[in-house]
PDB file of N, CA, C and O in Angstrom:
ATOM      1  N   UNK A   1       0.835  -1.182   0.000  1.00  0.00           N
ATOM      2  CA  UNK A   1       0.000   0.000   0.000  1.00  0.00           C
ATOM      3  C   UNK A   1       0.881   1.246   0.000  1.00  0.00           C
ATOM      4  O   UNK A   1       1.907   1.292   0.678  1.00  0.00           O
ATOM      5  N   UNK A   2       0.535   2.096  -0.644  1.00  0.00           N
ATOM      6  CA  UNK A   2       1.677   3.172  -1.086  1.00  0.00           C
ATOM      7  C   UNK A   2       0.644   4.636  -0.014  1.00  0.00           C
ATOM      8  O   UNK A   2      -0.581   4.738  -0.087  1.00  0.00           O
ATOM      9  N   UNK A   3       1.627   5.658   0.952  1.00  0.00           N
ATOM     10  CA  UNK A   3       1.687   6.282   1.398  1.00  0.00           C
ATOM     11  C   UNK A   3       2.042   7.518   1.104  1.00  0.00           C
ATOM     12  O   UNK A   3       3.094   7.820   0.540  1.00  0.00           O
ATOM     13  N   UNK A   4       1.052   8.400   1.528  1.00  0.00           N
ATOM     14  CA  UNK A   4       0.999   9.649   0.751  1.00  0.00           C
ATOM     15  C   UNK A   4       0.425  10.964   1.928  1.00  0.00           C
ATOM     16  O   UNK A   4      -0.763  11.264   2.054  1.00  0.00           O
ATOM     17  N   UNK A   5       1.397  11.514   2.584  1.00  0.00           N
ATOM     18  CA  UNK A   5       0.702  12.390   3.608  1.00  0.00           C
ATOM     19  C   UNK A   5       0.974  14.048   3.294  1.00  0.00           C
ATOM     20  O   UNK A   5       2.164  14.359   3.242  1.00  0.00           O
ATOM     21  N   UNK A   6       0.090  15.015   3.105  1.00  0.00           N
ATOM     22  CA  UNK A   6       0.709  16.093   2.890  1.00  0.00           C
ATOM     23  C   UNK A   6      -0.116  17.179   3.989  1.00  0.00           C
ATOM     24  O   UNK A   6      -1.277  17.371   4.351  1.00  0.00           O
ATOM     25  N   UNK A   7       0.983  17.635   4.214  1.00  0.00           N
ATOM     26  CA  UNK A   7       1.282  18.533   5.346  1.00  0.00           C
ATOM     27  C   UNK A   7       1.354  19.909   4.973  1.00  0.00           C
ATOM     28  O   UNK A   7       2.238  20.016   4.123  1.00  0.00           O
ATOM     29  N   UNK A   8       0.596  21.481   5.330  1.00  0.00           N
ATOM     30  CA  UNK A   8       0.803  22.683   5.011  1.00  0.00           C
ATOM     31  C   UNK A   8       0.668  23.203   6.161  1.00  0.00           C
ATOM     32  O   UNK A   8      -0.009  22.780   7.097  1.00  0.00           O
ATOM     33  N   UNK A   9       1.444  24.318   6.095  1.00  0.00           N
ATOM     34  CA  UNK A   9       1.793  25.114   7.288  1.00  0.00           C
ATOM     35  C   UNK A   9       1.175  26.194   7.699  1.00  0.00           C
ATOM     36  O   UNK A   9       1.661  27.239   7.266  1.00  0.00           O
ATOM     37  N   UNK A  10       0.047  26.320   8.557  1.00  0.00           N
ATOM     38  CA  UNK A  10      -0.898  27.508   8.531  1.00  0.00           C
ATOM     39  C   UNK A  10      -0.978  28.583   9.309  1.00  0.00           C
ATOM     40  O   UNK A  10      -1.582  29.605   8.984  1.00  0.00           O
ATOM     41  N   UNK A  11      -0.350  28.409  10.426  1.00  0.00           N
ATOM     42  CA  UNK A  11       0.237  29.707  11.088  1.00  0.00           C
ATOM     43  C   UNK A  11       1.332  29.388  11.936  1.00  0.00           C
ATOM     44  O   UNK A  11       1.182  28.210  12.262  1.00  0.00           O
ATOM     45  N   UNK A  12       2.426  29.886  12.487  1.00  0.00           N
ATOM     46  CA  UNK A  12       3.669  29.503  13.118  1.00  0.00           C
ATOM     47  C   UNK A  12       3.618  31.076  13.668  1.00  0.00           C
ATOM     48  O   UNK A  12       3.222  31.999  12.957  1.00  0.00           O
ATOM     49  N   UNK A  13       4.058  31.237  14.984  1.00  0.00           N
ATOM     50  CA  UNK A  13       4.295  32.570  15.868  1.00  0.00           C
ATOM     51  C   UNK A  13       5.255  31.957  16.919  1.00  0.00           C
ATOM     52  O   UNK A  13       5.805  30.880  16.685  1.00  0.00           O
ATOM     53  N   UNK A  14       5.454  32.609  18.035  1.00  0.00           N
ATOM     54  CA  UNK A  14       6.758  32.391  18.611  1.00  0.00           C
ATOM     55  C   UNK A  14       6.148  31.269  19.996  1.00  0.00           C
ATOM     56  O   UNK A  14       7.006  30.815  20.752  1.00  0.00           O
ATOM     57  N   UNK A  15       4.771  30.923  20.211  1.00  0.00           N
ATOM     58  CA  UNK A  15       4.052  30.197  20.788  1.00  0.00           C
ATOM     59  C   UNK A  15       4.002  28.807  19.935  1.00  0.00           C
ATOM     60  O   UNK A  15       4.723  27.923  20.398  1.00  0.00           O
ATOM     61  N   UNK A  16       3.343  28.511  18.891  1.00  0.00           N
ATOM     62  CA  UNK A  16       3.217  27.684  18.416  1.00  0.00           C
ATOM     63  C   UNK A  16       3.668  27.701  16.762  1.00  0.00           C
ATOM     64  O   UNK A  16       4.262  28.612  16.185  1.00  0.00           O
ATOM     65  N   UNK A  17       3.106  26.155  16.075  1.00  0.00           N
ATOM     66  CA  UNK A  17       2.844  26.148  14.718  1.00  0.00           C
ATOM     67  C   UNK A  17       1.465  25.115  14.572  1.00  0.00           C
ATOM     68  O   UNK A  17       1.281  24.121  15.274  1.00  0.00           O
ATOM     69  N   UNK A  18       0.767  25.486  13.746  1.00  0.00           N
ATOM     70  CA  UNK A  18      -0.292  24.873  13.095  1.00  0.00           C
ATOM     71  C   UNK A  18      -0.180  24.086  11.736  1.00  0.00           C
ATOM     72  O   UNK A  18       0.310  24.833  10.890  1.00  0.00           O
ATOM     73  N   UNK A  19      -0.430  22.980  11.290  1.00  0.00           N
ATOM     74  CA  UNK A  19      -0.128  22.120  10.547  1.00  0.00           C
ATOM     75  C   UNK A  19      -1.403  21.290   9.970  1.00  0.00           C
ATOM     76  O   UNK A  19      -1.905  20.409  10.668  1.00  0.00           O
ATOM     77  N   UNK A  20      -2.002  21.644   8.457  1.00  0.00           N
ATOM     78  CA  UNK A  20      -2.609  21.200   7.977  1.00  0.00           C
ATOM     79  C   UNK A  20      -2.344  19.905   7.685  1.00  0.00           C
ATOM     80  O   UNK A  20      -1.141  19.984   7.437  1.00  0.00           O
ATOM     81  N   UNK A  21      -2.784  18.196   7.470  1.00  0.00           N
ATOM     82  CA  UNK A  21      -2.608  17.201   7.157  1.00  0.00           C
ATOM     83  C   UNK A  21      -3.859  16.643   6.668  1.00  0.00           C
ATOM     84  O   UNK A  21      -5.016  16.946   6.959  1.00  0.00           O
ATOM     85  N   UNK A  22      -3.366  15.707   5.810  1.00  0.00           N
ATOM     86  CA  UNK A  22      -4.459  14.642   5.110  1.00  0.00           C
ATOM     87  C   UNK A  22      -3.713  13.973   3.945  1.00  0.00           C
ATOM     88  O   UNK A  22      -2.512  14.207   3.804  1.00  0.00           O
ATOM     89  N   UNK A  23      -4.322  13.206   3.157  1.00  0.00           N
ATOM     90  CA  UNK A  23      -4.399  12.664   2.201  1.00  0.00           C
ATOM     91  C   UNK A  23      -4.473  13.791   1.188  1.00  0.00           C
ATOM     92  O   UNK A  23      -3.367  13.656   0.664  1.00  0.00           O
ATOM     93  N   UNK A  24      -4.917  14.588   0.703  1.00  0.00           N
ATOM     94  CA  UNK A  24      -5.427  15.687   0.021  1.00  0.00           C
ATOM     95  C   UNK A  24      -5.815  16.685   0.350  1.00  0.00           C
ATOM     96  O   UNK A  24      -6.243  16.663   1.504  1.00  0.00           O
ATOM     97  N   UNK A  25      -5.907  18.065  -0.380  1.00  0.00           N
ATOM     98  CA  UNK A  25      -6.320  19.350   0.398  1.00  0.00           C
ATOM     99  C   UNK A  25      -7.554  19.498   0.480  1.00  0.00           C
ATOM    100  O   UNK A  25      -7.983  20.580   0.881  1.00  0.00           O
ATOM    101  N   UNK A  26      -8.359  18.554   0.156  1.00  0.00           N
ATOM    102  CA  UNK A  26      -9.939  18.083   0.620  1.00  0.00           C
ATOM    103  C   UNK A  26     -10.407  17.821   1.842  1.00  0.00           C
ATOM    104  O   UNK A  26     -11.327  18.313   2.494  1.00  0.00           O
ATOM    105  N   UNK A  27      -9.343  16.648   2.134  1.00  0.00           N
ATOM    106  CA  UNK A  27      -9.756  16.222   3.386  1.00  0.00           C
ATOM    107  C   UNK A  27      -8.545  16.310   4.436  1.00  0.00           C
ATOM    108  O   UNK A  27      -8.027  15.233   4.731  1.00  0.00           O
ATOM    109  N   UNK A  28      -8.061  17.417   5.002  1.00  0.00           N
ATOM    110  CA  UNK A  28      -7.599  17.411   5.792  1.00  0.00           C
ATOM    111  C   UNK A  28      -8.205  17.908   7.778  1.00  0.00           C
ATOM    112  O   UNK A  28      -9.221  18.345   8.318  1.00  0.00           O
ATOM    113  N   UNK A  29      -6.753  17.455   8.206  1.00  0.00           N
ATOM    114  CA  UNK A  29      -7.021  17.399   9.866  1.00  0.00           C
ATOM    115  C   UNK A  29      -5.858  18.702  10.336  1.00  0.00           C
ATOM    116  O   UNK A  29      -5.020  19.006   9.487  1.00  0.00           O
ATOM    117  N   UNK A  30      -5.848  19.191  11.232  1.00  0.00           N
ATOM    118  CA  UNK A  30      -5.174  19.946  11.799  1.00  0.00           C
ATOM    119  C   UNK A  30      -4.543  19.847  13.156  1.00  0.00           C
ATOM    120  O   UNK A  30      -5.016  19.825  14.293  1.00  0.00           O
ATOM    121  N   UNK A  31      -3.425  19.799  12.715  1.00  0.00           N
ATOM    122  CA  UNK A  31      -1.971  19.571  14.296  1.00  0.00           C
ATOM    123  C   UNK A  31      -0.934  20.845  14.383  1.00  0.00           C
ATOM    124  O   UNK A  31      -0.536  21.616  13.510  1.00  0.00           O
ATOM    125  N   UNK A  32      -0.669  20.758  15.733  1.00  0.00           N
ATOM    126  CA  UNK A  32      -0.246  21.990  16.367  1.00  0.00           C
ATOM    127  C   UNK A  32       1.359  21.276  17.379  1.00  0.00           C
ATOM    128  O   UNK A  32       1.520  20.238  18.020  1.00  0.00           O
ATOM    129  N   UNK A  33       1.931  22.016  17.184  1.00  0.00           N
ATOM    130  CA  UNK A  33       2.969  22.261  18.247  1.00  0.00           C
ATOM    131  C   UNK A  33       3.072  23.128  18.926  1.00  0.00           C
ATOM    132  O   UNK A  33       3.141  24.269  18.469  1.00  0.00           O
ATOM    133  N   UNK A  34       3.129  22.789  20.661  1.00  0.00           N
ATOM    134  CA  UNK A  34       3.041  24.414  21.371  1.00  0.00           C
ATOM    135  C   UNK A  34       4.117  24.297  21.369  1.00  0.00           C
ATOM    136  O   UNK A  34       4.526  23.136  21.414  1.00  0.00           O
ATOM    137  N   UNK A  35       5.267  25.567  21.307  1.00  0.00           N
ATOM    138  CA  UNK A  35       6.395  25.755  21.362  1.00  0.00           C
ATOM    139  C   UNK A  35       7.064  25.643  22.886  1.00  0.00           C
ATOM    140  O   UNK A  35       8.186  25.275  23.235  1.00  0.00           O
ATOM    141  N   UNK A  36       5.937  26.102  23.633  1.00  0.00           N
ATOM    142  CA  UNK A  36       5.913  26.802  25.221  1.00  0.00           C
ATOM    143  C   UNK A  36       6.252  25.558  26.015  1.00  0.00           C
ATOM    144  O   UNK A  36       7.215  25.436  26.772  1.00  0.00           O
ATOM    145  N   UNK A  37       5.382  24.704  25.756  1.00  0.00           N
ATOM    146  CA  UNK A  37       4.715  23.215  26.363  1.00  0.00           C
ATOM    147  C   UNK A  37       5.719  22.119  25.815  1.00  0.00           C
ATOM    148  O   UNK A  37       6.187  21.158  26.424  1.00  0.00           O
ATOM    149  N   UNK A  38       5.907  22.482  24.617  1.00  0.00           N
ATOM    150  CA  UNK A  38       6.567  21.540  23.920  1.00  0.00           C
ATOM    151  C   UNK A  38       6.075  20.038  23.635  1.00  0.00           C
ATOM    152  O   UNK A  38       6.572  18.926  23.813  1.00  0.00           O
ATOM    153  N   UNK A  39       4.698  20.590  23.036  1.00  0.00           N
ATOM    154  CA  UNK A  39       3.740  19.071  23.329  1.00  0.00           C
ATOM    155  C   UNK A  39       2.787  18.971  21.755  1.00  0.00           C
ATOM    156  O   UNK A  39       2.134  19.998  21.566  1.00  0.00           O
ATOM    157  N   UNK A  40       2.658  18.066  20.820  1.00  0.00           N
ATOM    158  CA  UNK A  40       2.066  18.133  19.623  1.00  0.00           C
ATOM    159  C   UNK A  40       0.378  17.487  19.924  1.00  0.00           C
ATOM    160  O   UNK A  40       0.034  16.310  20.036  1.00  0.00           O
ATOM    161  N   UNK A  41      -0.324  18.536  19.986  1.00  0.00           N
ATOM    162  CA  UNK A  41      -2.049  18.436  19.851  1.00  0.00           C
ATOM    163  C   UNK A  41      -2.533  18.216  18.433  1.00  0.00           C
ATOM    164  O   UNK A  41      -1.948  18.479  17.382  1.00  0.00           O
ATOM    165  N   UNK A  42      -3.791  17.648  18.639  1.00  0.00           N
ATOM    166  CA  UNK A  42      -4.059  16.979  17.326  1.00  0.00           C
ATOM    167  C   UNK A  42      -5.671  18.470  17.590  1.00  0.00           C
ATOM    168  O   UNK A  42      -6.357  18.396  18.610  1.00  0.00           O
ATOM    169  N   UNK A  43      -5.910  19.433  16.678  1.00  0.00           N
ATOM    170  CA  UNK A  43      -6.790  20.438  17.045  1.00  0.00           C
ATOM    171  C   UNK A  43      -8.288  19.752  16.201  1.00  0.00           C
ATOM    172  O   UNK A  43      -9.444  19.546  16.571  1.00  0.00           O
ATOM    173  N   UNK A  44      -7.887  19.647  15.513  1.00  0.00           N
ATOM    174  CA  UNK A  44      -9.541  18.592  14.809  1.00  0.00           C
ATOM    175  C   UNK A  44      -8.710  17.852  13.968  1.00  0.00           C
ATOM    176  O   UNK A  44      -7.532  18.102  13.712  1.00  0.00           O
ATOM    177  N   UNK A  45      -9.689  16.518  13.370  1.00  0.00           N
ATOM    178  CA  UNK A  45      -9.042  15.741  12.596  1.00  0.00           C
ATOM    179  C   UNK A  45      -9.672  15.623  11.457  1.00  0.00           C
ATOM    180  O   UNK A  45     -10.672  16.340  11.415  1.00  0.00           O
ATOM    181  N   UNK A  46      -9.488  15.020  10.544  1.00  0.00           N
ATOM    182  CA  UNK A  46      -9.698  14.636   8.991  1.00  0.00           C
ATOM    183  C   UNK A  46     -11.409  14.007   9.085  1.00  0.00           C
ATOM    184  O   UNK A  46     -11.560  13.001   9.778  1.00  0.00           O
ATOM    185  N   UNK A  47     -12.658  14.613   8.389  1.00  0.00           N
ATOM    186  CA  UNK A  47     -13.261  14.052   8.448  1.00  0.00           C
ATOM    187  C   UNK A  47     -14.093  13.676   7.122  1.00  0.00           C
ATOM    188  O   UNK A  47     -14.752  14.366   6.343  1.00  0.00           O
ATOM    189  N   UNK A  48     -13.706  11.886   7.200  1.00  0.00           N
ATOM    190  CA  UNK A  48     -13.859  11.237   5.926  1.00  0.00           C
ATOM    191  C   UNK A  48     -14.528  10.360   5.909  1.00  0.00           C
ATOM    192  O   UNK A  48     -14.333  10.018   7.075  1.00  0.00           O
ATOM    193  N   UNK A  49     -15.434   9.411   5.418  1.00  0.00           N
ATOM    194  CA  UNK A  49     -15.528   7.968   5.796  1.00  0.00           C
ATOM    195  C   UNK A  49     -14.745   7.069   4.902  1.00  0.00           C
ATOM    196  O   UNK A  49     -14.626   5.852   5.043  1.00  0.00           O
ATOM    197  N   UNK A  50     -14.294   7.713   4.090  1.00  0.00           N
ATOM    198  CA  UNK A  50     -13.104   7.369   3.108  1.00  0.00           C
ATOM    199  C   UNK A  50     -11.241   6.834   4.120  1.00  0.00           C
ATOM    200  O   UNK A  50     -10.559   5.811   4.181  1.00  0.00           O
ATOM    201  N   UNK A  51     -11.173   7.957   4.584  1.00  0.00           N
ATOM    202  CA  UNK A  51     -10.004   8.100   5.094  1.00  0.00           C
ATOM    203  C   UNK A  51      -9.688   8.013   6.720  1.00  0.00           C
ATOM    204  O   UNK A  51      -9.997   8.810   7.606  1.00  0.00           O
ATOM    205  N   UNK A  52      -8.934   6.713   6.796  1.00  0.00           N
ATOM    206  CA  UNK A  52      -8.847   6.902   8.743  1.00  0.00           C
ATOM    207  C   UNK A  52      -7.681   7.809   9.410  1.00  0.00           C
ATOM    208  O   UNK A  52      -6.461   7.721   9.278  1.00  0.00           O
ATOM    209  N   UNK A  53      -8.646   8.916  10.346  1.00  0.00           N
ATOM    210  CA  UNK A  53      -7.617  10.227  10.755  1.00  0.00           C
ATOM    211  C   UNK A  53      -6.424   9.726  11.572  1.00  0.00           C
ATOM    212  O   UNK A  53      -5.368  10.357  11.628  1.00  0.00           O
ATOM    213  N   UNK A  54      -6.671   8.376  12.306  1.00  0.00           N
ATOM    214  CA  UNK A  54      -5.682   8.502  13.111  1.00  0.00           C
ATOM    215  C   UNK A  54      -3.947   7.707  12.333  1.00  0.00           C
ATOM    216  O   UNK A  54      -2.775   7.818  12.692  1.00  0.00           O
ATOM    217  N   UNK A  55      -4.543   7.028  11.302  1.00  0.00           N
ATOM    218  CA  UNK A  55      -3.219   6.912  10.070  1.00  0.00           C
ATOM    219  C   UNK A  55      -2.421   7.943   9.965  1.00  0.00           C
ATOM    220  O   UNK A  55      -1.244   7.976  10.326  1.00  0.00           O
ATOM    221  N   UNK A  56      -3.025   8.783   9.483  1.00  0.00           N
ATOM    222  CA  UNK A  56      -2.642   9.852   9.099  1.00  0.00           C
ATOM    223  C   UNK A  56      -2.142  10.860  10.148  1.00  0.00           C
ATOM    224  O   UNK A  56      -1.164  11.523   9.800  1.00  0.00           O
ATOM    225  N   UNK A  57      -2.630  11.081  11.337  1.00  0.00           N
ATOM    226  CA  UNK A  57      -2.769  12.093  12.486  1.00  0.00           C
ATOM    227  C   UNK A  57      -1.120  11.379  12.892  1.00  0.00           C
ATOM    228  O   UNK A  57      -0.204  12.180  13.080  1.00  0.00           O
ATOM    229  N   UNK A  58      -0.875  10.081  12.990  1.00  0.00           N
ATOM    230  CA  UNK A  58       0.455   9.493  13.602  1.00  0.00           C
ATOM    231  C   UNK A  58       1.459   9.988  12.578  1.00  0.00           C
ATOM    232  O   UNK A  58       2.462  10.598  12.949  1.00  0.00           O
ATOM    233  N   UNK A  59       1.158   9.686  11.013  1.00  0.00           N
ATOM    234  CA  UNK A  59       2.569  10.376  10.154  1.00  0.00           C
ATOM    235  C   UNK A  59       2.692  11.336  10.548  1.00  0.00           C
ATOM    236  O   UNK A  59       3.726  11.460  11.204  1.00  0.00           O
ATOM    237  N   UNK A  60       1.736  12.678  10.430  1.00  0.00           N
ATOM    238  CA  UNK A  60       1.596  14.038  10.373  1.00  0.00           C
ATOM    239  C   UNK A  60       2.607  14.156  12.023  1.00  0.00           C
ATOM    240  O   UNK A  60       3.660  14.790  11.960  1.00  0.00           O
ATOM    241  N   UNK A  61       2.225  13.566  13.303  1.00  0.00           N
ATOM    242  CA  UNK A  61       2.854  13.653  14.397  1.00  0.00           C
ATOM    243  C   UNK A  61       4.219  13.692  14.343  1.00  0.00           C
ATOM    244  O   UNK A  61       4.983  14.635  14.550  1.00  0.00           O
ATOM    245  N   UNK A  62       4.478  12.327  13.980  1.00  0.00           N
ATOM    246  CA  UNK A  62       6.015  11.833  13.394  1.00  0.00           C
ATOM    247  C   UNK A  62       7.383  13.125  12.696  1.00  0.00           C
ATOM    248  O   UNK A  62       8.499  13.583  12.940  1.00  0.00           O
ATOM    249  N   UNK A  63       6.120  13.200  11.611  1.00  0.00           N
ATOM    250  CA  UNK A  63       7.084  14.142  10.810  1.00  0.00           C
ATOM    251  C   UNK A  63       6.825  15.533  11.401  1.00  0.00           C
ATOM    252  O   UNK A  63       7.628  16.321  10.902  1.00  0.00           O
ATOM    253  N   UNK A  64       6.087  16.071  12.189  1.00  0.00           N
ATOM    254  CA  UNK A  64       6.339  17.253  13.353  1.00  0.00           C
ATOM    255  C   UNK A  64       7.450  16.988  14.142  1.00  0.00           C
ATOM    256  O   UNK A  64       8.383  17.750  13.888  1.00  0.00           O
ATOM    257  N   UNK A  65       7.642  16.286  14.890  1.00  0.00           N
ATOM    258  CA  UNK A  65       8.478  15.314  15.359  1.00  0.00           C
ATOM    259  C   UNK A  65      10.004  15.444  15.027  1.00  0.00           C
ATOM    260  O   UNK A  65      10.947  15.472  15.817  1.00  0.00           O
ATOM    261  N   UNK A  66      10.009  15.504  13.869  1.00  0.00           N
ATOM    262  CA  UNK A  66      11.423  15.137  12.980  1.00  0.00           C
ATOM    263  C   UNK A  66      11.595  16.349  12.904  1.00  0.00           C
ATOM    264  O   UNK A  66      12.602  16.624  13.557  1.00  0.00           O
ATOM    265  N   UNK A  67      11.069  17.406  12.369  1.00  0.00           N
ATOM    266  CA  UNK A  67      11.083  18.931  11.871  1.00  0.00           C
ATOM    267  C   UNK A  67      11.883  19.543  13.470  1.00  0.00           C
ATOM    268  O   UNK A  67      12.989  20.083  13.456  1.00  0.00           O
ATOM    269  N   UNK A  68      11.119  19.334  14.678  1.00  0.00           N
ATOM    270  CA  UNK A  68      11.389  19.784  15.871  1.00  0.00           C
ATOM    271  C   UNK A  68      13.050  19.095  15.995  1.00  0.00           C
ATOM    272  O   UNK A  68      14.005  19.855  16.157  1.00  0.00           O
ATOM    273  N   UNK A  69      13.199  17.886  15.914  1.00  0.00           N
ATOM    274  CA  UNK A  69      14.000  17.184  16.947  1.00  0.00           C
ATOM    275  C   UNK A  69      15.502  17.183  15.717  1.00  0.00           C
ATOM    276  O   UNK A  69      16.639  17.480  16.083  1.00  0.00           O
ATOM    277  N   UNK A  70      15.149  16.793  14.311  1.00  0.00           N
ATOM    278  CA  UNK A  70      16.167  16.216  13.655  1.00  0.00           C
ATOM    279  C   UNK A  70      16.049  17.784  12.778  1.00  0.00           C
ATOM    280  O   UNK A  70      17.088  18.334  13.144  1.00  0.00           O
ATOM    281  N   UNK A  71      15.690  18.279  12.301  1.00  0.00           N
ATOM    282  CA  UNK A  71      15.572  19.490  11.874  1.00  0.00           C
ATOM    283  C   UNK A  71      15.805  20.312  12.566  1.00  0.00           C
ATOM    284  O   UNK A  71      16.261  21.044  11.687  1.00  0.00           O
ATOM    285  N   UNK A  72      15.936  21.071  13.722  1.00  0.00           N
ATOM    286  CA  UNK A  72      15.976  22.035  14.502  1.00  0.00           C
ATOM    287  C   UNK A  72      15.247  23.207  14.372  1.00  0.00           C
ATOM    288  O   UNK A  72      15.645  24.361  14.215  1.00  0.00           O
ATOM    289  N   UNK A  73      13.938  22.681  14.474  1.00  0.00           N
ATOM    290  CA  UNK A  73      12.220  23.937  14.925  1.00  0.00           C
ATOM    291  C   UNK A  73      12.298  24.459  13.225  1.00  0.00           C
ATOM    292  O   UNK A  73      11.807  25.571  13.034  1.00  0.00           O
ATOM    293  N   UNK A  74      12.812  23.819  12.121  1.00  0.00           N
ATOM    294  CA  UNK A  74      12.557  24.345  10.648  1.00  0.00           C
ATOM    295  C   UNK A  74      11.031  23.575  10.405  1.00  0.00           C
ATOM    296  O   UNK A  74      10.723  22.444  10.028  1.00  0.00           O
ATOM    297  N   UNK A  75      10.456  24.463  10.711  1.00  0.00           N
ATOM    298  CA  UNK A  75       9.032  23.891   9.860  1.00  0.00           C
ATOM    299  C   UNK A  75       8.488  24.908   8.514  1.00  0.00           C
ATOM    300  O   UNK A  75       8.006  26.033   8.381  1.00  0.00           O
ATOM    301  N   UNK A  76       8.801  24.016   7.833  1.00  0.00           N
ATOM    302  CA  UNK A  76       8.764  24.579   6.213  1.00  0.00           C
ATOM    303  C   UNK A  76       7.099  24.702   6.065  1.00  0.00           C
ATOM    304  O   UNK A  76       6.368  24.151   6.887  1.00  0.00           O
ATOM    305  N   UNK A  77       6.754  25.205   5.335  1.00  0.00           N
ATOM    306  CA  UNK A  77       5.280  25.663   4.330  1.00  0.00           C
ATOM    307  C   UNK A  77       4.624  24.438   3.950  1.00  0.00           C
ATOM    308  O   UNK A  77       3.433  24.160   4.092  1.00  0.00           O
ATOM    309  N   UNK A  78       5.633  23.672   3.402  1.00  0.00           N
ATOM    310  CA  UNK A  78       4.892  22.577   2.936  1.00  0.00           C
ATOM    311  C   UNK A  78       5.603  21.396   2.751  1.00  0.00           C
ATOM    312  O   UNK A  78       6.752  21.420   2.309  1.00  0.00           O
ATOM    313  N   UNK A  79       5.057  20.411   3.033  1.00  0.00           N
ATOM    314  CA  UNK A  79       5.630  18.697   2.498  1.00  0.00           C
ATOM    315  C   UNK A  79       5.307  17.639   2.748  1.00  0.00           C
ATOM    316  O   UNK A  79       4.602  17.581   3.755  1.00  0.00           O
ATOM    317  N   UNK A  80       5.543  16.553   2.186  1.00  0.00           N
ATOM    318  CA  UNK A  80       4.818  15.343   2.098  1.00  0.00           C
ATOM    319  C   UNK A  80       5.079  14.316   2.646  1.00  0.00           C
ATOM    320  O   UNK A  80       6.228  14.706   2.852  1.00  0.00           O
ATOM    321  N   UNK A  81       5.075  13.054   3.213  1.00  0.00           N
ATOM    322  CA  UNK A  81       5.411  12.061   4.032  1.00  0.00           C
ATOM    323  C   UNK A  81       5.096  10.926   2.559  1.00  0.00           C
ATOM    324  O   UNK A  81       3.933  10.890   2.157  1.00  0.00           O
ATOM    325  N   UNK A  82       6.004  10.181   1.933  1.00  0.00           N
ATOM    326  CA  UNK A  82       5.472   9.088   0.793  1.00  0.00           C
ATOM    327  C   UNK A  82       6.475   8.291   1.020  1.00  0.00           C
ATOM    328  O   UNK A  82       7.578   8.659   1.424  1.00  0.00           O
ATOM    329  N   UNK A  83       6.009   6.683   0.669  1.00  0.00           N
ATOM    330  CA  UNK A  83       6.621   5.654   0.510  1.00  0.00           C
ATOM    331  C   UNK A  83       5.976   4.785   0.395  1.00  0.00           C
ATOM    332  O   UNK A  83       6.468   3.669   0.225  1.00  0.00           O
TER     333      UNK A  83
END
């Protein structure tokens, strides 16, 4: 099964970042990093009967995750999770 997550970046301030996710720019869910807290909230999720949010809600986590830890707090505009 081939994997496809895309991620856009919808507001970032010196508190947090907000992070569009889904399968498509149809159906997406929205995740947050508080900067403060240092803790990744899931703010609503993907709602599909097509698509299960929490698949997706774990890449989208992950690759927040990576941006924070292996990236150093670079959270880019936009990108995709595939394989």
């Amino acid at each position: 099964m081939a994997v496809f997550v895309l991620m856009l970046k919808e507001f970032e301030d010196e508190d947090r970042v907000v992070y569009l996710y889904g399968p498509n720019e149809n159906s997406m869910g929205k995740i947050e990093y508080d900067k403060r807290k240092k803790v990744i909230n899931q703010l609503s999720s993907i709602d599909s009967i097509y698509f299960s949010d929490e698949f997706f809600f774990k890449r989208a986590g992950r690759r927040l995750a990576r941006m924070i830890i292996k990236e150093n707090h670079n959270f880019v505009d936009r990108t995709t999770i595939e394989s």
